[in-house]
C-alpha positions in Angstrom: -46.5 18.3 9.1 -47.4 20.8 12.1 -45.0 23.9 11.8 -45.1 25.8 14.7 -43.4 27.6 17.5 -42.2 27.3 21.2 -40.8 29.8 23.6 -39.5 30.1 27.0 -40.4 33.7 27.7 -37.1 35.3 28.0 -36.6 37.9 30.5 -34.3 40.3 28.2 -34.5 41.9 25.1 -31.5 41.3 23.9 -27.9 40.0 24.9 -26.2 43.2 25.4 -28.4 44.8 27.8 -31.3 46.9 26.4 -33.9 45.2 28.9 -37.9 45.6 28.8 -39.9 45.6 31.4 -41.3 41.9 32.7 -44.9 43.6 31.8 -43.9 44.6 28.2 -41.7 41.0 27.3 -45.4 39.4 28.0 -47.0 41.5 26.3 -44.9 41.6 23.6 -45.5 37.4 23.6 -49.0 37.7 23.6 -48.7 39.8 20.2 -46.1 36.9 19.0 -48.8 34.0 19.4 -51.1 36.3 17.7 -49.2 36.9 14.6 -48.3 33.3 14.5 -52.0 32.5 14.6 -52.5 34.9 11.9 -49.5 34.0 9.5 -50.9 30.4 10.0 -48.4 28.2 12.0 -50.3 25.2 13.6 -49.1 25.7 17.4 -47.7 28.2 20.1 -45.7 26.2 23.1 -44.8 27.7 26.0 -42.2 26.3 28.6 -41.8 26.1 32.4 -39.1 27.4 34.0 -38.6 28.6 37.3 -35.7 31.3 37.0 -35.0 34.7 37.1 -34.3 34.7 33.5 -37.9 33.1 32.2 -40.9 34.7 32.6 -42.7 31.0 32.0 -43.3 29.5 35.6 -47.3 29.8 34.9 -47.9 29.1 31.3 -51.3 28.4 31.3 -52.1 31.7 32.2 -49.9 33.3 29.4 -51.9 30.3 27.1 -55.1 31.7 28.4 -54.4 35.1 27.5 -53.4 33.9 24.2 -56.5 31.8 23.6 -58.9 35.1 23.8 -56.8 36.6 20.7 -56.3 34.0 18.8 -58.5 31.7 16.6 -57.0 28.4 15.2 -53.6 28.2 16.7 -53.3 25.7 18.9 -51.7 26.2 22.6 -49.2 24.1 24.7 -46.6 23.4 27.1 -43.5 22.8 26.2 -43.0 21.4 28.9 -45.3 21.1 31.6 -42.9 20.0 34.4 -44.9 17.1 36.0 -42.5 15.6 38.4 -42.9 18.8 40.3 -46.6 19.3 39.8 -50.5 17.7 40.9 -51.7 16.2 37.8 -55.4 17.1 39.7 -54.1 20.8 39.4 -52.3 20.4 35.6 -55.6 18.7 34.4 -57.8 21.5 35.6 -55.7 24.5 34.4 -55.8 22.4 30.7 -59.1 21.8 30.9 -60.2 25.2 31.4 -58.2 26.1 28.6 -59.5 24.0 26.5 -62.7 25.9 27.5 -61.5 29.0 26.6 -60.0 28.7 23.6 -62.7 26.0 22.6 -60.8 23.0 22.0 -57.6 23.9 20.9 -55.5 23.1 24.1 -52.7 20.4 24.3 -49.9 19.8 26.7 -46.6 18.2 26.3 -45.5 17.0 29.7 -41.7 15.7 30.8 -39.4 16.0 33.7 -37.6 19.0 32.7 -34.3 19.9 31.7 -33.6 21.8 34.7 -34.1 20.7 38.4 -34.8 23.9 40.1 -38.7 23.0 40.5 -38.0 20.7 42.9 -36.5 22.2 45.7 -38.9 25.2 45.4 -42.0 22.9 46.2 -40.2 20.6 48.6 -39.7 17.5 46.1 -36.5 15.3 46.5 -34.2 15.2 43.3 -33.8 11.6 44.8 -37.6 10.9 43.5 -37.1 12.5 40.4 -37.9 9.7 38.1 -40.7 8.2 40.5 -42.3 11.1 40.9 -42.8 12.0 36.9 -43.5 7.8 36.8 -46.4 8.3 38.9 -47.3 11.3 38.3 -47.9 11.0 34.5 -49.9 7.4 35.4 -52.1 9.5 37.2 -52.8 12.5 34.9 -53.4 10.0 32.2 -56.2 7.9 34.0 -58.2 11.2 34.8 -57.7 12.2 31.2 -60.0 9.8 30.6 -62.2 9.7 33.5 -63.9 12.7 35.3 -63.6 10.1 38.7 -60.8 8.0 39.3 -59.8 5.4 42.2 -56.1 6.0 42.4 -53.0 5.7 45.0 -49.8 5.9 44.7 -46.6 7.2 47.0 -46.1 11.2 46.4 -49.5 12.1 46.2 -52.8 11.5 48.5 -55.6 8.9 47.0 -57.8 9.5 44.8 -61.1 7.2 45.8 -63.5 8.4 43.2 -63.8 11.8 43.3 -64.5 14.6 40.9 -62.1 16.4 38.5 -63.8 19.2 37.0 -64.3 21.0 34.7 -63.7 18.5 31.4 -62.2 19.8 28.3 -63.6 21.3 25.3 -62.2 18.2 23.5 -63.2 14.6 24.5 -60.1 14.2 26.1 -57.0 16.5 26.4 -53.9 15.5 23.9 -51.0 15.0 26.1 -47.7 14.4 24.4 -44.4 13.1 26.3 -41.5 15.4 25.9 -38.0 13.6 26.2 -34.3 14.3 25.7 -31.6 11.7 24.7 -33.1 8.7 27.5 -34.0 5.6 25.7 -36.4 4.3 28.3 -38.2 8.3 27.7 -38.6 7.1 23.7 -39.4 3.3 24.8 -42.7 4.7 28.0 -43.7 7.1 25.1 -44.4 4.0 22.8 -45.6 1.6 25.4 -48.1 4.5 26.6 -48.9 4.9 22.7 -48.6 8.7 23.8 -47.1 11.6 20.6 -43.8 12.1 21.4 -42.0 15.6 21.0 -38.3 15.1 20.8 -36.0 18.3 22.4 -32.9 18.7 20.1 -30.9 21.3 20.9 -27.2 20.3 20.2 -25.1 17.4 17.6 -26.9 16.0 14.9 -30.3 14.7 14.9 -29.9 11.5 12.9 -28.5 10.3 15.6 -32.1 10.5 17.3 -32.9 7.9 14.6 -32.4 5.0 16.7 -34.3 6.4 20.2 -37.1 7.2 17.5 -37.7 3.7 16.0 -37.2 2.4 19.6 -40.1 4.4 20.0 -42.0 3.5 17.1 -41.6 -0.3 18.3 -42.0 -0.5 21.6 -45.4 1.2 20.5 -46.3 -1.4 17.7 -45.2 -3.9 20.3 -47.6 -2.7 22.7 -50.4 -2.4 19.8 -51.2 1.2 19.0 -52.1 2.1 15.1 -49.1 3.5 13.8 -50.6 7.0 12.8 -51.1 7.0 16.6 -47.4 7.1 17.0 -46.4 11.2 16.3 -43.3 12.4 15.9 -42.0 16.1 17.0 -39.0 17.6 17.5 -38.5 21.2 19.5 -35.4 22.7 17.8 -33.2 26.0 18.1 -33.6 28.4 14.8 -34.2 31.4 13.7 -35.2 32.7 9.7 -34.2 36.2 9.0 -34.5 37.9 5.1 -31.0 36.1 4.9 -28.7 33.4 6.5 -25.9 35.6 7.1 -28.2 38.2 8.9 -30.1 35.1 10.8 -26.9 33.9 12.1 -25.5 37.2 13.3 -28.8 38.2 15.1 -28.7 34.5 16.9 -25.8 34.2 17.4 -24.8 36.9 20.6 -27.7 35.7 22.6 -27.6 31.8 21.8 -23.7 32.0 22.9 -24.5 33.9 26.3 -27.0 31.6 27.0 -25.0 28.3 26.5 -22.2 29.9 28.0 -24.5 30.7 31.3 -25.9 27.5 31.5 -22.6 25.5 30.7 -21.6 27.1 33.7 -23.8 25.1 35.8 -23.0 22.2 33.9 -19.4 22.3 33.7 -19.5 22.8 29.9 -16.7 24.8 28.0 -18.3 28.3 26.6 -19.8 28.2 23.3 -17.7 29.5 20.4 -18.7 31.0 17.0 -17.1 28.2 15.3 -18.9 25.4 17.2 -22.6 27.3 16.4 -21.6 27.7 12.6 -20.5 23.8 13.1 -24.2 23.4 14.3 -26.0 25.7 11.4 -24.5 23.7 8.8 -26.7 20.9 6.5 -26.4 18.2 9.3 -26.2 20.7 12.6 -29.2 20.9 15.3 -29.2 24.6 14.7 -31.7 25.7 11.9 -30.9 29.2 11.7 -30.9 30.9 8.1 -33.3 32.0 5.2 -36.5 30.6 4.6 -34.7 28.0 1.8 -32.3 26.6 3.8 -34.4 25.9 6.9 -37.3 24.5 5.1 -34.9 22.3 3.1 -33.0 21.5 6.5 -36.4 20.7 8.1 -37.6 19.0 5.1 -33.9 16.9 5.5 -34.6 16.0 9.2 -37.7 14.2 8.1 -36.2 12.1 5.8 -33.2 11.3 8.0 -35.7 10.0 10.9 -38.3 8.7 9.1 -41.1 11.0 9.2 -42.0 13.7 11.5 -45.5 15.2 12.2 -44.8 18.5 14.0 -41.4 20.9 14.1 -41.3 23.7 16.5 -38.8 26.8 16.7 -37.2 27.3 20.0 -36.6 31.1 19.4 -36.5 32.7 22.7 -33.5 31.0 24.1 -31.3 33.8 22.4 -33.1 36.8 23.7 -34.3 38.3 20.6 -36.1 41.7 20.4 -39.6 41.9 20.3 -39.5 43.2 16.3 -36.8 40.3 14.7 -39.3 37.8 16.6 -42.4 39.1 15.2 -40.3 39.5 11.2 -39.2 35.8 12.2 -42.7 34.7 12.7 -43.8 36.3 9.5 -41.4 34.3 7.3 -41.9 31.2 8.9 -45.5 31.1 8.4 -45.8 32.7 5.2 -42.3 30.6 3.3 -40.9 28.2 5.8 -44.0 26.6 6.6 -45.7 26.3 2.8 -42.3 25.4 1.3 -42.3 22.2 3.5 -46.3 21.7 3.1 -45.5 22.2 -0.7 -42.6 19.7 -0.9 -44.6 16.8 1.3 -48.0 17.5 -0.4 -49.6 18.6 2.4 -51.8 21.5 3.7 -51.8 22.9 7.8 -52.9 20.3 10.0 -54.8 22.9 12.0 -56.7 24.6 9.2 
């Protein structure tokens, strides 16, 4: 199993004020995908977001800076919004990192879980399942191709042009990122694409079904099995202890949720619902390096096998020094605990 980590560039250092520059949180990131390279996790995700609060609307560029100080980690979105975006444009920016880091690039694309994107480049919410529909059809066939004859309804033609450069790799791993849609799990499996599951709230068995509709609408449509992946993107945190992990995420997990549920009409968080959450069958996995390994080691068995977990950190607005301590114990416990237990070694190495 792929350990690894994902993060959405928060703009704050922490919830109750205490701000760094927009200049230093990068910076600070770039020396978080380093460490993680060096403490041996298997991949670095960054999101897309288009807010004041993320500092992620170009993360190819933050990927590329990564790529020239790291050495075996490798880079991705998580997730590359392409409803709102020119696969021409995604597949270049990719491809060039692939370059740079030589070979080590991925992407995980979706539609998003917020719909800001498409206003700010003119897009109609209207189109927003044709768009990603079409869009993804596209990215995938020059994926494969340096020209491609293509048309389709959002974008101009293609009629055989070049897209260059190419990758590093013979062709760029593109996984589909999905939320709780079954017809997300069911394109995933007919496309015989890796899918990378967001979990950020309930219980993941309950994923379990989505998963094997996955699994066999991708046997139906005749990919290998081992071609099938399995990821899920989940909120945690590891700190020396659970009690001290819980009270660190906690502050800045609850104003985020709170913000946000504030756009969506939910209630604000409470203390009771996140401990509800960090508890053996909770989507939180927030607590020592023994109880997340054995909750992530539980989440496997539960949904029959998963080949990557990453940490969605960032959401809670961390400083710069708990991330980095974080990092450490999740590559140098979390991450051989769960190797140790399945009898494996990092995928990456």
């Amino acid at each position: 199993m792929q350990i690894g980590i994902d993060s959405f560039a928060a703009n704050a250092d922490s919830p109750v004020g205490n701000q760094v520059s927009a200049e230093q949180r990068l910076a600070d990131l770039i020396e978080e995908i380093e460490l993680a390279d060096q403490v041996g996790l298997d991949v670095f995700g960054i999101g897309e977001h288009h807010r004041k609060e993320f500092l992620d609307s170009a993360p190819t560029v933050i990927l590329a800076a990564a790529a020239a100080r790291t050495k075996r980690i490798h880079l991705t979105s998580a997730v590359t919004v392409l409803s709102a975006a020119d696969p021409v444009r995604v597949f270049q920016e990719f491809a060039t990192l692939d370059l740079i880091s030589r070979g080590r690039a991925e992407m995980i694309v979706g539609r998003g879980s917020f719909v800001e994107a498409f206003p700010l480049f003119g897009l109609k919410l209207d189109d927003y399942d044709s768009l990603f529909t079409e869009k993804l059809d596209l990215l995938l066939k020059i994926n494969q191709s340096s020209k491609v004859h293509w048309s389709g309804k959002h974008r101009a033609a293609l009629t055989g042009q070049g897209i260059y450069p190419r990758p590093a790799q013979q062709s760029l791993p593109i996984w589909l990122g999905v939320g709780g849609t079954p017809e997300s799990f069911v394109r995933a499996g007919t496309l015989g694409l890796p899918l990378m599951v967001a979990i950020i709230g309930g219980e993941p068995h309950r994923f379990l079904p989505l998963i094997n509709l996955y699994r066999e609408a991708g046997t139906r449509a005749g990919h290998a099995p081992e071609k099938l992946r399995v990821g899920l993107h989940c909120l945690g945190y590891v700190a020396d202890t659970t009690a001290q992990a819980a009270e660190e995420f906690f502050p800045g997990y609850a104003k985020a949720f709170t913000e946000i549920g504030r756009e969506r009409g939910w209630p604000p968080t409470t203390r009771a619902q996140f401990d509800a959450l960090c508890g053996p069958t909770g989507a939180l996995h927030v607590g020592n390096a023994e109880v997340v390994a054995e909750k992530i080691l539980r989440q496997n068995q539960v949904l029959g096998g998963i080949d990557r977990f990453s940490f969605q950190m960032s959401v809670a607005s961390l400083p710069h020094r708990q991330l980095m301590h974080a990092i450490e114990i999740i590559g140098t416990r979390v991450a051989p605990l769960v190797r140790q237990e399945l009898g494996v070694s990092s995928v990456t190495a």
